[in-house]
Structures are given as C-alpha cells and as structure tokens.
C-alpha positions as semicolon CSV with decimal commas, in nm:
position;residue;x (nm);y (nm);z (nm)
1;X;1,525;-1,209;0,235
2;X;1,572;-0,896;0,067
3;X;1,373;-1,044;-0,257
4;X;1,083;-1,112;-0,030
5;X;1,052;-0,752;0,104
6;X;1,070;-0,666;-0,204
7;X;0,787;-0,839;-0,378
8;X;0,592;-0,803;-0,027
9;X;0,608;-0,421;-0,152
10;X;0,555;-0,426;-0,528
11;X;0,243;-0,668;-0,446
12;X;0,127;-0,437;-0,176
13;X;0,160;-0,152;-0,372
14;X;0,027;-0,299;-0,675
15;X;-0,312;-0,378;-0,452
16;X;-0,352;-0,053;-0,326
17;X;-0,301;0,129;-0,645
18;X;-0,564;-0,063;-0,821
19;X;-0,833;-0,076;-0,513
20;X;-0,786;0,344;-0,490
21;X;-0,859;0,371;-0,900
22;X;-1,166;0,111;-0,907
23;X;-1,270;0,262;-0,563
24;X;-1,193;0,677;-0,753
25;X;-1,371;0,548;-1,086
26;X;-1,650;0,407;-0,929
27;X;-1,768;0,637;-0,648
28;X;-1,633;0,937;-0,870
29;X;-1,627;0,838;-1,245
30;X;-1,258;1,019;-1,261
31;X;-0,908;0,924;-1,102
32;X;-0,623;1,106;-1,134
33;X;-0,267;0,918;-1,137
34;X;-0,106;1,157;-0,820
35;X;-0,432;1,098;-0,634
36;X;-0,355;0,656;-0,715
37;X;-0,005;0,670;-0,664
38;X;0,003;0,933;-0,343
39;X;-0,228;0,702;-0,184
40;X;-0,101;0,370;-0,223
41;X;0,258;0,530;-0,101
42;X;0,103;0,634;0,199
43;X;-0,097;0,297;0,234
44;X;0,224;0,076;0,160
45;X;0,417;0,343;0,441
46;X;0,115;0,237;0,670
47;X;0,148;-0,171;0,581
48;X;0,561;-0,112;0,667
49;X;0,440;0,066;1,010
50;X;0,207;-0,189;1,136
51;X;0,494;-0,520;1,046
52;X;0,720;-0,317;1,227
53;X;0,533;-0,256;1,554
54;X;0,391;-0,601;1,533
55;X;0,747;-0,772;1,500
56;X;0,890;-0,522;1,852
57;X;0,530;-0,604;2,030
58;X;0,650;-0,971;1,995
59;X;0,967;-0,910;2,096
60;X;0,892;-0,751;2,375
C-alpha cells in the first residue's frame, strides 16, 4: 500500500515537472529549475488534497 502511494507520487510529480518545463520553454523560451520543481510540489500538494476530500466525501 505504501509502495503504491509512493509511485502514485513520483509519477505525479514526474508529470507535473515535465508539463511546467515544456509549458516554461515553450510560452517563455527559459525555465528555471525552482520555478519546475516549486510548482510541481505545490501541484502534487494539490493532487494529495483533492484524494483526500474525495475519499471523506464518500465516506460521508
């Protein structure tokens, strides 16, 4: 169980970090790595947020 939550956030973050550099490097032909990382933290944070209200909304 713990293994899953684990890959569930190295994929995540993974994802984020590489859609926030293609999205910095093509709208603004420079990315910094604390921009990339800072963001996909908070995005990941965000992902963790939303399983955990959905898993109390279904049980009530």
């Amino acid at each position: 169980m713990i293994a899953r939550e684990v890959f569930i956030f190295i994929a995540a973050f993974a994802a984020f970090a590489s859609a926030v550099a293609a999205y910095l490097f093509a709208f603004h032909a420079e990315s910094s790595l604390k921009e990339i990382l800072s963001t996909a933290f908070a995005a990941v944070i965000g992902l963790y947020v939303g399983r955990y209200v959905e898993r109390r909304l279904i049980n009530g």
